[in-house]
DRENKOLTI-11766 format. One record per residue (C-alpha): residue number from 1; residue in one letter; y, x, z. Coordinates in steps of 0.05 Angstrom, whole numbers, plus 5000, padded with zeros to 4 digits. Each point is the difference from the previous one (the first is absolute). Layout:
BEGIN
+-----+------+-------+------+------+
| pos | code | north | east |   up |
+-----+------+-------+------+------+
| NUM |    A |     Y |    X |    Z |
...
+-----+------+-------+------+------+
***
This chain:
BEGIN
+-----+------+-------+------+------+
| pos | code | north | east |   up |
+-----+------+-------+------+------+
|   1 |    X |  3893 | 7073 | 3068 |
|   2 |    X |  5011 | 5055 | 4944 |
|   3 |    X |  5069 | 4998 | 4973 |
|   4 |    X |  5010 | 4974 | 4922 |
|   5 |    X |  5044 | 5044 | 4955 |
|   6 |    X |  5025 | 4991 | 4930 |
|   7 |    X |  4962 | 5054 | 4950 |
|   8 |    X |  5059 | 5043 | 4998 |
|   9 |    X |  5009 | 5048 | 4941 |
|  10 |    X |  5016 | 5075 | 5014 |
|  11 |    X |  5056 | 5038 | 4977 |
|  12 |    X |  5006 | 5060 | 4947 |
|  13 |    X |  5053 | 5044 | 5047 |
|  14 |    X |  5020 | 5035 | 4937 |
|  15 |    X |  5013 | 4938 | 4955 |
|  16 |    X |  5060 | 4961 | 4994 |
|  17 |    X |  5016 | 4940 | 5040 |
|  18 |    X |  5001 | 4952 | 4944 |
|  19 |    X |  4981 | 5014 | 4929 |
|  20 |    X |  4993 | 4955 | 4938 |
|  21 |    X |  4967 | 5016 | 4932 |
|  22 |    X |  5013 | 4951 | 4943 |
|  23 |    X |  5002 | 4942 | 5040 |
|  24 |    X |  5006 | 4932 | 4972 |
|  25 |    X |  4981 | 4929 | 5024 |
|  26 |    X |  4997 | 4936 | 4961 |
|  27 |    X |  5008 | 4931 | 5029 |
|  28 |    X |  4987 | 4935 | 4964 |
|  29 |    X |  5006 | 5041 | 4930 |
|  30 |    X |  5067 | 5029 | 5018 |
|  31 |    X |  5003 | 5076 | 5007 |
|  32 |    X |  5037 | 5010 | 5083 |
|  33 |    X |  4994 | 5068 | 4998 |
|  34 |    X |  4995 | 5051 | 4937 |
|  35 |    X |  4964 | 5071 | 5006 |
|  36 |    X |  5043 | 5019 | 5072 |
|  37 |    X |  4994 | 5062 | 5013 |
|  38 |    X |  5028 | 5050 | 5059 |
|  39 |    X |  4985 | 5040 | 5055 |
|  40 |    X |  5031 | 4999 | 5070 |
|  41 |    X |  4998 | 5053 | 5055 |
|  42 |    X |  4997 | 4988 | 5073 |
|  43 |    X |  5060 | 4990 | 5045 |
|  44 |    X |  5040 | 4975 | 4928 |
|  45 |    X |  5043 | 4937 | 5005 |
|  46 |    X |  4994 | 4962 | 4937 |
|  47 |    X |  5049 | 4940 | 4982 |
|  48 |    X |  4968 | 4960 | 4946 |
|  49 |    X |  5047 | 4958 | 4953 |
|  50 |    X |  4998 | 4957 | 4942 |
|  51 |    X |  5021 | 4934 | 4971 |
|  52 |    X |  4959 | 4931 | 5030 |
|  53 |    X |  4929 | 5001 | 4965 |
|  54 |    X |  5007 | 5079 | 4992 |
|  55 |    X |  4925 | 5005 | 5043 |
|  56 |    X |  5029 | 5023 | 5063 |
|  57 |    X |  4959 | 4955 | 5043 |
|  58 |    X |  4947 | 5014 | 4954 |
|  59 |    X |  5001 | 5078 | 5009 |
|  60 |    X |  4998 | 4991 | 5071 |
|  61 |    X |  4934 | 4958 | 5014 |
|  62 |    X |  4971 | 5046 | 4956 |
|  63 |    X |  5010 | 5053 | 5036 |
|  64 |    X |  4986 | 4964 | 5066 |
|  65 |    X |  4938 | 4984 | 4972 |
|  66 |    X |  5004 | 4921 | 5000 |
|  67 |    X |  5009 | 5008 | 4915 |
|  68 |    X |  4952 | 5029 | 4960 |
|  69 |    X |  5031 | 5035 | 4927 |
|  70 |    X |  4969 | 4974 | 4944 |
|  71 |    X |  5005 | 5069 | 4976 |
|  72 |    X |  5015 | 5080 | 5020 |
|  73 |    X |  4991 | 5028 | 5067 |
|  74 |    X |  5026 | 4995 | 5067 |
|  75 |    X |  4988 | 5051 | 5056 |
|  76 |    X |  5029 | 4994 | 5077 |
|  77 |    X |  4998 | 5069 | 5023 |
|  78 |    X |  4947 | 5030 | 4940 |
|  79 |    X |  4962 | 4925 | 5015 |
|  80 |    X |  4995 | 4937 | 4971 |
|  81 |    X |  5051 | 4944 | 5033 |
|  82 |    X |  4951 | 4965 | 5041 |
|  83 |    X |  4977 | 5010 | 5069 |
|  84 |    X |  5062 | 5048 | 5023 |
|  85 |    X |  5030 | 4968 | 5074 |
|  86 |    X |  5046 | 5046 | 4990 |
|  87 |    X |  5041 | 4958 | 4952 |
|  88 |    X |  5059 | 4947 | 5029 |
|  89 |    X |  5010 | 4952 | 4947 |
|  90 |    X |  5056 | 4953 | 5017 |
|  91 |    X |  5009 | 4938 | 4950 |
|  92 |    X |  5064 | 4967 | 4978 |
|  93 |    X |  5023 | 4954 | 5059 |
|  94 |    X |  4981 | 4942 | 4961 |
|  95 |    X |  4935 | 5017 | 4991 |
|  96 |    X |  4988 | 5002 | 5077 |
|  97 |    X |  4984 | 4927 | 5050 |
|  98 |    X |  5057 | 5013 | 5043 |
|  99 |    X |  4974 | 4932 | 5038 |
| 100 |    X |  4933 | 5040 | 5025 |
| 101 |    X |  4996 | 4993 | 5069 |
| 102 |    X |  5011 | 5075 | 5012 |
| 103 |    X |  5044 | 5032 | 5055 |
| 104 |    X |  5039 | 5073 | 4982 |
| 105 |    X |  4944 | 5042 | 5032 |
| 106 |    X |  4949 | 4958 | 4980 |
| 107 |    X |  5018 | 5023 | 4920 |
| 108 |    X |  5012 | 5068 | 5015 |
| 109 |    X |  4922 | 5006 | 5033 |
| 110 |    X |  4981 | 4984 | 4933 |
| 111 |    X |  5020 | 5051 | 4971 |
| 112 |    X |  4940 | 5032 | 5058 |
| 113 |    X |  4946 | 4958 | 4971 |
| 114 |    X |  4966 | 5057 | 4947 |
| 115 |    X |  5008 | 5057 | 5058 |
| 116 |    X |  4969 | 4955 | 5057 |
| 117 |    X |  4945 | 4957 | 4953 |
| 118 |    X |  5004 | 4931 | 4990 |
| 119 |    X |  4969 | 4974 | 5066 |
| 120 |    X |  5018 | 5043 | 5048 |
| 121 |    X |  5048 | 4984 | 5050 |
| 122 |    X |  5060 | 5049 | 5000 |
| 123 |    X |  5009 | 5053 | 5054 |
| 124 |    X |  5058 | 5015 | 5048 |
| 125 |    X |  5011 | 5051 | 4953 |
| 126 |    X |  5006 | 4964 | 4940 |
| 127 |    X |  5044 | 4951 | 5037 |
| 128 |    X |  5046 | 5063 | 5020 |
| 129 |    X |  5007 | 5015 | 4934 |
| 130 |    X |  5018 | 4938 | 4979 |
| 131 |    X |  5056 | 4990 | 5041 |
| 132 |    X |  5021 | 5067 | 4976 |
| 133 |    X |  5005 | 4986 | 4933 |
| 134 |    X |  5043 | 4947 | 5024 |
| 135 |    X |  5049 | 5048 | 5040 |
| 136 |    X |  5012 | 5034 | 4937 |
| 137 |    X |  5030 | 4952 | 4964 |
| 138 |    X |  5032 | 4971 | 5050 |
| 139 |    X |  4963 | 4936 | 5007 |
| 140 |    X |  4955 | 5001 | 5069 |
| 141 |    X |  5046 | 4955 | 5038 |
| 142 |    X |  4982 | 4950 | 4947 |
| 143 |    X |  4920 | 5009 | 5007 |
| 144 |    X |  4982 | 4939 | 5030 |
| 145 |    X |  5041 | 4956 | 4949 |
| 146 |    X |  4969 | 4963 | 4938 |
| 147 |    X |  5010 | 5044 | 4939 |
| 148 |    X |  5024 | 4928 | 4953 |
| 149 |    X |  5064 | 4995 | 5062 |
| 150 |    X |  5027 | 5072 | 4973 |
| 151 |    X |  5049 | 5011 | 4953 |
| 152 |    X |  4978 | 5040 | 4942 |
| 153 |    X |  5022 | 5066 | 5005 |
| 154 |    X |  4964 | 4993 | 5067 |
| 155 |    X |  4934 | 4975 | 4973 |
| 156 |    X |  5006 | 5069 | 4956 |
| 157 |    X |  5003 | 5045 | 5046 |
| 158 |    X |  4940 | 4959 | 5033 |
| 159 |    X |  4959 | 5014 | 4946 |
| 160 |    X |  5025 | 5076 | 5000 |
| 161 |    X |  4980 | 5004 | 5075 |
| 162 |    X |  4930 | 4974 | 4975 |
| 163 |    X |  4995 | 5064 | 4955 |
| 164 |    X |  5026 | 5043 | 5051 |
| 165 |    X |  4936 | 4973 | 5048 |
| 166 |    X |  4957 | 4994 | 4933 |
| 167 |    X |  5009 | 5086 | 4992 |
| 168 |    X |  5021 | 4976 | 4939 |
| 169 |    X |  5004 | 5064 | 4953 |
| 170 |    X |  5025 | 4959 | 4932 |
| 171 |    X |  5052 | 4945 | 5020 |
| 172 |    X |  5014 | 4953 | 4940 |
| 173 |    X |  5050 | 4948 | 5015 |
| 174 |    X |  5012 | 4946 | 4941 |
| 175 |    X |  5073 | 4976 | 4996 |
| 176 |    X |  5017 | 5015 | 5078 |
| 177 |    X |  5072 | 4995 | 4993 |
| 178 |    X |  5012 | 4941 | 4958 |
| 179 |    X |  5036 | 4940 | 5041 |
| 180 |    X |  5023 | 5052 | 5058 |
| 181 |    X |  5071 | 5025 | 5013 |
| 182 |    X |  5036 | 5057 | 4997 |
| 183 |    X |  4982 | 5030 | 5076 |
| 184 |    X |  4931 | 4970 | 4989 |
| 185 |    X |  4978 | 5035 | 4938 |
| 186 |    X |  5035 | 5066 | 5026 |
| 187 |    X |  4955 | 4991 | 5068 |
| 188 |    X |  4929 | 4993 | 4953 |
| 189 |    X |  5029 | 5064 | 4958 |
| 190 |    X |  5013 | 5038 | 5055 |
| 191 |    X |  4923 | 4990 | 5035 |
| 192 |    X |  4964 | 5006 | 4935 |
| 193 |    X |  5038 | 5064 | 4995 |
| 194 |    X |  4978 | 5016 | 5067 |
| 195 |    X |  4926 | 4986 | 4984 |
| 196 |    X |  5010 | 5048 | 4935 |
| 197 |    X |  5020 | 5059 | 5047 |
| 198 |    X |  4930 | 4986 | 5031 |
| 199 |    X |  4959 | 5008 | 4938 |
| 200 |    X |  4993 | 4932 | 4982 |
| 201 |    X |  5005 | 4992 | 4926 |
| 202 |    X |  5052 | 4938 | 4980 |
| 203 |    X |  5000 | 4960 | 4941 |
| 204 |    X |  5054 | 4937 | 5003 |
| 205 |    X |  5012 | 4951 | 4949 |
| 206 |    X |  5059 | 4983 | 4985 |
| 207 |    X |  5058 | 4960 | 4961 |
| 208 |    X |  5059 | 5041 | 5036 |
| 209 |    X |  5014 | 5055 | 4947 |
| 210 |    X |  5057 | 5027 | 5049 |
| 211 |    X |  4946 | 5003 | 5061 |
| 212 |    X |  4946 | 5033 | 4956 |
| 213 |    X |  5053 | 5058 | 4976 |
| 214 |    X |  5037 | 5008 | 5070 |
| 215 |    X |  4940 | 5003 | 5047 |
| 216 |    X |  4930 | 5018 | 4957 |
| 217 |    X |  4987 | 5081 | 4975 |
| 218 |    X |  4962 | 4967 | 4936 |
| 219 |    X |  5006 | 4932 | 4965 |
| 220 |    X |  4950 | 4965 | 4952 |
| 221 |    X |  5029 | 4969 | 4949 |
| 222 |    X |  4951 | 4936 | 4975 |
| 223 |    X |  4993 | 4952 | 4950 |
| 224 |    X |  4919 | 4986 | 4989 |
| 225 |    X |  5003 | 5080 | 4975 |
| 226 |    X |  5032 | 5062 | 5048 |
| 227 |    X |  5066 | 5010 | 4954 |
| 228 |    X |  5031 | 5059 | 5053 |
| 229 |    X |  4980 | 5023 | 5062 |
| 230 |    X |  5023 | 5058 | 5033 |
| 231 |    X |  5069 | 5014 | 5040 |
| 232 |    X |  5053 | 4932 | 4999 |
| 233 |    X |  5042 | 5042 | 4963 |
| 234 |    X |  4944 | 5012 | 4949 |
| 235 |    X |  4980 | 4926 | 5001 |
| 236 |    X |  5065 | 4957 | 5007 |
| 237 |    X |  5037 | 5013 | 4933 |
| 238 |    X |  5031 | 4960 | 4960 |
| 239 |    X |  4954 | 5006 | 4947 |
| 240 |    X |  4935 | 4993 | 5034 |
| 241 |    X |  5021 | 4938 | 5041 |
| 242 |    X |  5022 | 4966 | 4934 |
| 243 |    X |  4930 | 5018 | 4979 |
| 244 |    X |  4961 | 4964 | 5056 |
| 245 |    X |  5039 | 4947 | 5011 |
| 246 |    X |  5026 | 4985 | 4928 |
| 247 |    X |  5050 | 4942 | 4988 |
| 248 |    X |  4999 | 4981 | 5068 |
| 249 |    X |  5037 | 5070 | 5010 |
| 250 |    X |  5080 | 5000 | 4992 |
| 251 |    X |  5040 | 5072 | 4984 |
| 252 |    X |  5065 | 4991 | 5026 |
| 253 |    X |  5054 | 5053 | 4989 |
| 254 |    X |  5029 | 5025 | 5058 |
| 255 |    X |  5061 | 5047 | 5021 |
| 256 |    X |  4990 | 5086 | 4986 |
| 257 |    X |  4936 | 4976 | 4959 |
| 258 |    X |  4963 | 4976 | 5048 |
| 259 |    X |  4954 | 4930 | 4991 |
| 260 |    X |  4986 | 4948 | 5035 |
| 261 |    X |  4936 | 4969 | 4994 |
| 262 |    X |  4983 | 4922 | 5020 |
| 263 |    X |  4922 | 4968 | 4998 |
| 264 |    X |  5010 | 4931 | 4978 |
| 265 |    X |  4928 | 4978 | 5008 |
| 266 |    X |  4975 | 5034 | 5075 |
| 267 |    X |  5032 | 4947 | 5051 |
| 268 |    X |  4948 | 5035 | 5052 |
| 269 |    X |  4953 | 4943 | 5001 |
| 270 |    X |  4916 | 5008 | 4991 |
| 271 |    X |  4975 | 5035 | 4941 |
| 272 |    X |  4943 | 4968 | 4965 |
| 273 |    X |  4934 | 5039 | 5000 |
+-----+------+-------+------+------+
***
C-alpha cells in the first residue's frame, strides 16, 4: 500500500522564517488585525504581548495556516502559510479536549502524522523518537499516562515534546504559561530556550510582561496594529505600553524614577479571536 502524505510546501533557504506584509483580518465587521507587518529570522525567540482582544491568537492561526487574512501577505519561509509540517502550533489550553482518550505518547506521535502520512503505521523509528522527545523534557516516565490526568505545566511540555518529534522548525505556543507556577513556567522557559539553541524559531504569546523582557531577545508589542517590536528594552516603555493598552494601563511612580506598571484588564484568561 503506497504511503499518503500531506502536499508539503518547500522552503526559500534564504527567506525569513516568518514574514508579514500589511496584514489585516476582519471578523463579523470588526477589524482583528490592522496592516501587521514584520519579519522574523530563524533561530529568533519572539514573545508576543498585548492587551485581551489585541489579535494575538489571531496572528498566530494565521500564520499556522488555519486563518486566512482578509488582506496583505503571509509567507512561511518565502511561502504561503499553508501546507508547511514544519510548523507546531500549540493553542491556548482551553482551546484543547483535555477528556480525549489520548495517552502522553499517544499525543506526542501526532506531532509524526505529516512526516509518516496519514495511514501509515509508525515505525520503530518514529516510536524512538517519540520517546525521545519525551526524555527531553523530562516527561517519558509519564508516557503511558492520559494527557487530561497531568497537571498543566506537564501537559506543556507534552505538547513541546510533540514538536520536538514533529522536527518542528517554527514553534508557536499561545499563552503556555498562564495558570502555571513559578518552577513550572521557569521549566517551559528553560526548554523552549533549549529548542531556540537548535534553530527552531519561537514565537510565545504572552500576558507576563516580566517573562517576555527577562527571557525573549525580541518582543512584539500588539494591539490589532504592531505598535514596537524589536529588543524588550525597545518595546516595554512606559510610553508605548500606555499606548497599546490605554486606560487599562496604570503609571505608578516609583523610587530613583523608576515605574511601575500594572495591566488591569489581562487576568491571563482566553483571548477572543
Amino acid at each position: 500500500m503506497a504511503r499518503l502524505r500531506w502536499k508539503t510546501t518547500d522552503h526559500d533557504v534564504t527567506a525569513p522564517t516568518v514574514e508579514l506584509d500589511q496584514v489585516s483580518l476582519n471578523y463579523n465587521g470588526k477589524a482583528v488585525l490592522e496592516d501587521v507587518s514584520f519579519r522574523i529570522e530563524p533561530g529568533q525567540r519572539v514573545a508576543v504581548v498585548g492587551p485581551n482582544g489585541a489579535g494575538k491568537s489571531t496572528l498566530f492561526k494565521i500564520i499556522a495556516g488555519i486563518l486566512r487574512a482578509s488582506a496583505g501577505d503571509v509567507h512561511v519561509y518565502g511561502r504561503g502559510p499553508g501546507g508547511h509540517i514544519c510548523i507546531a502550533y500549540v493553542p491556548q489550553r482551553s482551546e484543547i479536549d483535555w477528556t480525549f482518550p489520548a495517552t502522553v505518547a499517544d499525543v506526542v506521535m501526532m506531532g509524526r502524522i505529516g512526516k509518516i502520512g496519514l495511514f501509515h503505521r509508525p515505525s520503530r523509528e518514529d516510536w524512538n523518537l517519540v520517546h525521545s522527545s519525551l526524555g527531553q523534557v523530562g516527561m517519558g516516565h509519564l508516557a503511558d499516562q492520559q494527557i487530561g490526568e497531568l497537571s498543566g505545566g506537564q501537559q506543556q511540555r507534552v505538547f513541546i515534546a510533540r514538536a520536538l518529534a514533529q522536527e518542528a522548525e517554527l514553534l508557536l505556543m499561545d499563552e503556555p504559561f498562564t495558570g502555571l507556577d513559578a518552577p513550572s513556567q521557569e521549566t517551559i522557559a528553560e526548554i523552549v530556550g533549549g529548542m531556540q539553541r537548535h534553530g527552531v524559531t519561537v514565537m510565545v504569546a504572552t500576558h507576563d510582561l516580566n517573562l517576555a523582557a527577562e527571557e525573549f531577545e525580541r518582543v512584539m508589542l500588539l494591539n490589532r496594529r504592531v505598535v514596537v517590536f524589536g529588543r524588550p528594552d525597545q518595546v516595554l516603555t512606559s510610553q508605548a505600553l500606555v499606548q497599546a493598552y490605554g486606560g487599562h494601563m496604570h503609571v505608578l511612580p516609583a523610587d530613583e524614577g523608576d515605574v511601575v506598571l500594572a495591566d488591569t484588564c489581562c487576568g491571563g484568561g482566553g483571548e477572543e479571536r
